[in-house]
C-alpha positions as CSV (number, residue, x, y, z in Angstrom):
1,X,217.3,46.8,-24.1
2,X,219.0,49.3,-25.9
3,X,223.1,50.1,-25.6
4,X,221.8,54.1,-23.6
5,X,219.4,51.7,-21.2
6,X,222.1,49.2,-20.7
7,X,225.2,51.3,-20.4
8,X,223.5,53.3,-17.8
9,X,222.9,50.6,-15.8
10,X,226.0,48.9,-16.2
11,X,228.0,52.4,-15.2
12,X,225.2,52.5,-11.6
13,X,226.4,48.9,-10.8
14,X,230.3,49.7,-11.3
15,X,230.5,52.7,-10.0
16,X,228.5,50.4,-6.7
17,X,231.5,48.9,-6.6
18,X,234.0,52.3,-6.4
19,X,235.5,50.9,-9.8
20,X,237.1,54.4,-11.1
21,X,236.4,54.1,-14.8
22,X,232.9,52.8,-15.0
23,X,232.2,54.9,-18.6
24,X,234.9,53.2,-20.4
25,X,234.9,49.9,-19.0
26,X,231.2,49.4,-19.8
27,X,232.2,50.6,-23.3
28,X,234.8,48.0,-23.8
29,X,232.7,45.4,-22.6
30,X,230.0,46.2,-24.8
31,X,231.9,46.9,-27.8
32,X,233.2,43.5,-27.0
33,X,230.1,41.4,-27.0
34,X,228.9,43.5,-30.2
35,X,231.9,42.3,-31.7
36,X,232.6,46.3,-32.9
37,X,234.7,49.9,-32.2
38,X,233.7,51.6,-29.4
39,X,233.0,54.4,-31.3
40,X,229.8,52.1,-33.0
41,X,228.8,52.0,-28.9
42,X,229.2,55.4,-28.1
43,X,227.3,56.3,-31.9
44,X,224.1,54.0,-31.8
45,X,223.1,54.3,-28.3
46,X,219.2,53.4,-29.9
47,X,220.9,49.8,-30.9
48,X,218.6,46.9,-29.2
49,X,220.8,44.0,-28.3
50,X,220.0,40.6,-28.8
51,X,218.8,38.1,-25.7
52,X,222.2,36.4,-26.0
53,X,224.1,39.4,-27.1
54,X,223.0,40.6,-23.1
55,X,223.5,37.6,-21.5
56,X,227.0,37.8,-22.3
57,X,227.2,41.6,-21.6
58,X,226.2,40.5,-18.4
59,X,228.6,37.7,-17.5
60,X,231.2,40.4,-18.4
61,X,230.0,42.8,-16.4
62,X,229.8,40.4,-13.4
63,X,233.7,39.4,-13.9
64,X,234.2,43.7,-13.3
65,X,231.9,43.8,-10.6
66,X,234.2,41.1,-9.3
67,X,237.2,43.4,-9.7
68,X,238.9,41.2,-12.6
69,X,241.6,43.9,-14.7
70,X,239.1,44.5,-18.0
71,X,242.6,43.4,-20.1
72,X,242.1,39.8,-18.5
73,X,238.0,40.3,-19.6
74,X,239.0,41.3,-22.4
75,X,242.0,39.1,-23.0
76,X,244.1,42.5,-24.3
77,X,245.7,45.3,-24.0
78,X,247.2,48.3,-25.8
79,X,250.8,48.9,-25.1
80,X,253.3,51.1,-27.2
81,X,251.2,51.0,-30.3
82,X,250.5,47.5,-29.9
83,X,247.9,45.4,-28.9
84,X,249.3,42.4,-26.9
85,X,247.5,39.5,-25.8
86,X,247.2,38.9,-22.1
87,X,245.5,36.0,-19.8
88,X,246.3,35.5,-15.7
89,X,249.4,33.8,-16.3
90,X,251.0,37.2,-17.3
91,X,251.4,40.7,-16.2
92,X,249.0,43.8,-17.3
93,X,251.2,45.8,-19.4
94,X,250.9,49.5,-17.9
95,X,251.9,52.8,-19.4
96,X,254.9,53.5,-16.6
97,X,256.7,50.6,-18.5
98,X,256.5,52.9,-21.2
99,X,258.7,55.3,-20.1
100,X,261.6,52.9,-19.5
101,X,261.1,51.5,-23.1
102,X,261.7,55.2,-24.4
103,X,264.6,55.6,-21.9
104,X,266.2,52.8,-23.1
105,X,265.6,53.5,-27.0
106,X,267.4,57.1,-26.3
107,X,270.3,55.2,-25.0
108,X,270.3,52.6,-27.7
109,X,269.4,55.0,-30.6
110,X,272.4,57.4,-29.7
111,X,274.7,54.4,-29.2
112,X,273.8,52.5,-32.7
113,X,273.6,49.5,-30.4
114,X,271.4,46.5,-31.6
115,X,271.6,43.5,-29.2
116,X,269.0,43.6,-26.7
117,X,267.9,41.9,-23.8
118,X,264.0,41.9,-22.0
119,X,264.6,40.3,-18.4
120,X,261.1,38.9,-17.0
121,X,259.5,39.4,-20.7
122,X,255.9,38.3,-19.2
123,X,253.4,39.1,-22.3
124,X,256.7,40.3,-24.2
125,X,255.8,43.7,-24.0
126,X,258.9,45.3,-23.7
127,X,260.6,43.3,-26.2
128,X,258.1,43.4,-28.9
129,X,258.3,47.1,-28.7
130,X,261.4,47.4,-28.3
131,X,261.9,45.3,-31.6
132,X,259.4,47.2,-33.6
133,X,261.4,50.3,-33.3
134,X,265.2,49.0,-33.9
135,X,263.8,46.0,-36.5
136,X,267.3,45.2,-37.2
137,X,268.2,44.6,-33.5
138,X,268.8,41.0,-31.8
139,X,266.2,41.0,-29.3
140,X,265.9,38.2,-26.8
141,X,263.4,37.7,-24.5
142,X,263.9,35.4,-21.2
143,X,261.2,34.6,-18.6
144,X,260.8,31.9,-16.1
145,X,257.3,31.2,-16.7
146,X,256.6,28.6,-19.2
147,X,253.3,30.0,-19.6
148,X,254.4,33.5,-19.9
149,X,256.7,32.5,-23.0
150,X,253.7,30.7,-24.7
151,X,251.7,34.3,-24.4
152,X,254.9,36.6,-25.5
153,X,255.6,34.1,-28.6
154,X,251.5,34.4,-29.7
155,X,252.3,38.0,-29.8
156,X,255.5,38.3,-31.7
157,X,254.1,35.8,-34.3
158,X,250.8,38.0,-34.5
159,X,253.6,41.0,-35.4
160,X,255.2,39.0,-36.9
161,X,258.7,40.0,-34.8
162,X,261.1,37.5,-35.0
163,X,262.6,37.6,-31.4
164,X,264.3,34.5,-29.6
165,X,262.6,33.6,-26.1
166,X,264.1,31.5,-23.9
167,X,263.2,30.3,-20.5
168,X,265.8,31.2,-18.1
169,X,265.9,32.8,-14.0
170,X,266.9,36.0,-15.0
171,X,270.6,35.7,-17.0
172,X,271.2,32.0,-16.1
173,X,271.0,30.9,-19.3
174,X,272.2,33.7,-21.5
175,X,275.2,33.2,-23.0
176,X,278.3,35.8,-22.6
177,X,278.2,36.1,-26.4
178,X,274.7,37.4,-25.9
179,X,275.2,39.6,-23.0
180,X,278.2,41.3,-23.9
181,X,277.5,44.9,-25.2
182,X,273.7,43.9,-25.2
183,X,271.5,46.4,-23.4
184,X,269.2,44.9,-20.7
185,X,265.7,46.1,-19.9
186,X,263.9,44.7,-16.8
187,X,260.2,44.8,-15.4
188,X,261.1,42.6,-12.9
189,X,258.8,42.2,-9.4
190,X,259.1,45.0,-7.8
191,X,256.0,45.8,-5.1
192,X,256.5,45.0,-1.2
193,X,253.8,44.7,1.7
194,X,254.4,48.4,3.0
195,X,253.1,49.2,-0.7
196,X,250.6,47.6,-0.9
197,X,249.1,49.2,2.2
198,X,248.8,52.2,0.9
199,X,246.7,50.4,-2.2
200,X,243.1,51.2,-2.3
201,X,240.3,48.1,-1.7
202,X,239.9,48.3,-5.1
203,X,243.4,48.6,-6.3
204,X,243.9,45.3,-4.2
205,X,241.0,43.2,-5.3
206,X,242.2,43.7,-8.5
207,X,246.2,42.9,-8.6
208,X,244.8,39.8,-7.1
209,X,244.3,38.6,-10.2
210,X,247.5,39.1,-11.7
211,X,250.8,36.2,-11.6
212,X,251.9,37.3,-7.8
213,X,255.4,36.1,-8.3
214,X,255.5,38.9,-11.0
215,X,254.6,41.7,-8.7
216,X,255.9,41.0,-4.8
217,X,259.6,40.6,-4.1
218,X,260.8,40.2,-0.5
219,X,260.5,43.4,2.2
220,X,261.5,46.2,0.4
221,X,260.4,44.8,-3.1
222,X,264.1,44.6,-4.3
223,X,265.0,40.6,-4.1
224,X,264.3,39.9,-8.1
225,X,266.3,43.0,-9.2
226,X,269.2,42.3,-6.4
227,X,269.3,38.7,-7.8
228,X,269.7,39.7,-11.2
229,X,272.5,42.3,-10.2
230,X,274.1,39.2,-8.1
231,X,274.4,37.5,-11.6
232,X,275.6,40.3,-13.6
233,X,278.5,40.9,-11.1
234,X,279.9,38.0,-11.7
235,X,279.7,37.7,-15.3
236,X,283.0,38.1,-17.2
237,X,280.4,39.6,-20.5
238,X,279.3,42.9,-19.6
239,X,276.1,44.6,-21.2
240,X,276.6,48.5,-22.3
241,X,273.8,49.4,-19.5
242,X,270.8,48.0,-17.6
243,X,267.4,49.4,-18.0
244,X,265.2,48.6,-14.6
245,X,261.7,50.0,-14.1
246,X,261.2,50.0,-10.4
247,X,259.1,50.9,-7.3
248,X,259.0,55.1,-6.4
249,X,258.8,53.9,-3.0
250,X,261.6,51.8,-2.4
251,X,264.0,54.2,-5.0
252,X,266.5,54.8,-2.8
253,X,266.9,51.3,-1.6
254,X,266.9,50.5,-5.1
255,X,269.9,53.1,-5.8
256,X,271.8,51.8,-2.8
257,X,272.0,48.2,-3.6
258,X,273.0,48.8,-7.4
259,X,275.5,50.5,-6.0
260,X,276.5,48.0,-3.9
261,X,277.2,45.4,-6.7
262,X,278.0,48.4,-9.0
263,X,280.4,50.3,-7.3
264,X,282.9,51.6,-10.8
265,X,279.4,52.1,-12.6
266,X,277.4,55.3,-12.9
267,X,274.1,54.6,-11.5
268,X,271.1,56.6,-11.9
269,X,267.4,57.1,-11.7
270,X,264.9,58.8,-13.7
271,X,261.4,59.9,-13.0
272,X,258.3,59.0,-15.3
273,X,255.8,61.2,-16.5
274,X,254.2,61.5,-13.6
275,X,257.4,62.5,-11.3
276,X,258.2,59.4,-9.8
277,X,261.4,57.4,-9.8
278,X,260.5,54.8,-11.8
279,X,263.8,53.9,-13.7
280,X,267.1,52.9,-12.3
281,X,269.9,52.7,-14.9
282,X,273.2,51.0,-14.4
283,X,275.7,52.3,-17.1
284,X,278.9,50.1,-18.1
C-alpha cells in the first residue's frame, strides 16, 4: 500500500472514532514508523511501505483508535522549543503551560532574579524551559514521583541543562536557603469532577491515560495548590513570587484561598491566550 491509500484509510477509521485531528495524527504515526519528517509523508504520497513497515503503522494506529494521547504513541512532545520525552508516568506537556512559563520569565527578566523553583516538575517541562532561557539561573526541579524525576533528568541530560531535581511533596524538602528570593512556578493537579463533566467522551478516554494524581485534586480541584500555599505560610524563607497555572473554572476559588494564606500579598490572575484564567500569581 502506498502512504495516499494508507493515510486515507487511517484518517476514515479515526475520524470513526470522533478523534479531532485525524490528518495529523495519522501523519505523525506514519512519519514515525518511516523513521522520517512529516514533510517526506505529506511529499511522497506514491511511497509503498514495506509488510512490516504497515504492520507497525497499524499497531499504532490501533493504540489511537483506543484513544491513547499520540505524545504517549509517540513517546514525545514539543514544548517551548523543545522536544521532551514523555511515557504514562508523566504529564502531556500542553501549550496553556506555556503561557505561565512566559509570565513568569517577564517577572524574572525585569527583576534580574536567577533562583528558580518548578513545583510538580512531571516531564521537567517547565524547568527545562525555564532554564534554557535564563542559563545562568539555579533551577531546581522537585516532584514526588520517582518515576517522573527519572523522565525530567533524561531530558535535561538530552539538553544538556544542568538542573538539580529532587524528590520532595511540594517544598518539604527545599531548603530556606533555596527558597528565599527564588521564584516558584507550579503545574500542580488542578482538574475536579464538575470539570470533567463538561469533558467530551473523547477528551475523557484520553486523560485516562495520563498519571491521575497529576491531574484531579479534591472538589474544587484546589487541594495540591492549597497544600503548597499551607507550606509556604509557614516558612520563615520567602520566594519573590509564585507562579501557578490553574483551572479557568475553579479561578475564583483559586483567588480566594491564596488570599486566605496570603492576606499582605498582592494576588492576581492572568488569562492565557485563549481568555481564560489560567495563572494565579502570588507576589511577595
Amino acid at each position: 500500500m502506498s502512504i495516499a491509500q494508507i493515510l486515507q484509510l487511517a484518517v476514515k477509521r479515526l475520524k470513526n472514532r470522533n478523534i479531532v485531528s485525524t490528518e495529523l495524527d495519522a501523519e505523525l504515526l506514519l512519519a514515525s514508523v518511516l523513521a522520517c519528517p512529516r514533510e517526506y509523508v505529506l511529499a511522497h504520497p506514491e511511497f509503498k511501505l514495506s509488510a512490516r513497515q504497515l504492520s507497525k503503522f497499524k499497531n499504532l494506529l490501533k493504540r489511537r483508535i483506543n484513544y491513547e494521547p499520540i505524545a504517549y504513541i509517540l513517546g514525545k512532545k514539543d514544548f517551548f522549543g523543545l522536544e521532551l520525552k514523555v511515557n504514562k508516568n508523566v504529564l502531556i506537556p500542553r501549550p496553556e503551560t506555556e503561557t505561565v512559563v512566559e509570565t513568569a520569565l517577564d517577572f524574572i527578566r525585569s527583576n534580574r532574579l536567577n533562583k528558580i523553583i518548578d513545583v510538580g516538575t512531571g516531564s521537567g517541562a517547565i524547568a527545562l524551559a525555564l532554564k534554557k532561557v535564563r542559563p545562568r539561573a539555579d533551577v531546581l526541579a522537585v516532584d514526588d514521583s520517582a518515576s517522573a524525576l527519572i523522565i525530567a533528568k533524561q531530558n535535561a541530560r538530552r539538553y544538556e541543562l544542568k538542573i538539580k531535581f529532587i524528590k520532595s511533596d511540594l517544598l518539604s524538602r527545599v531548603s530556606d536557603a533555596e527558597l528565599q528570593d527564588s521564584v516558584i512556578v507550579a503545574n500542580l493537579p488542578y482538574l475536579s469532577p464538575a470539570t470533567i463533566k463538561r469533558y467530551s467522551p473523547v477528551l475523557k478516554r484520553q486523560l485516562a491515560y495520563e498519571p491521575q494524581a497529576a491531574l484531579y485534586a479534591g472538589r474544587y480541584g484546589i487541594d495540591a495548590y492549597e497544600n503548597l500555599f499551607q507550606q509556604l505560610a509557614k516558612r520563615l524563607a520567602k520566594p519573590r513570587a509564585v507562579f501557578c497555572e490553574i483551572g479557568p473554572c475553579h479561578w475564583r476559588k483559586y483567588y480566594q484561598t491564596a488570599k486566605k494564606y496570603f492576606v499582605r500579598q498582592k494576588v492576581e490572575v492572568k488569562s492565557d491566550l485563549a481568555g481564560k484564567k489560567r495563572c494565579l500569581i502570588i507576589y511577595y
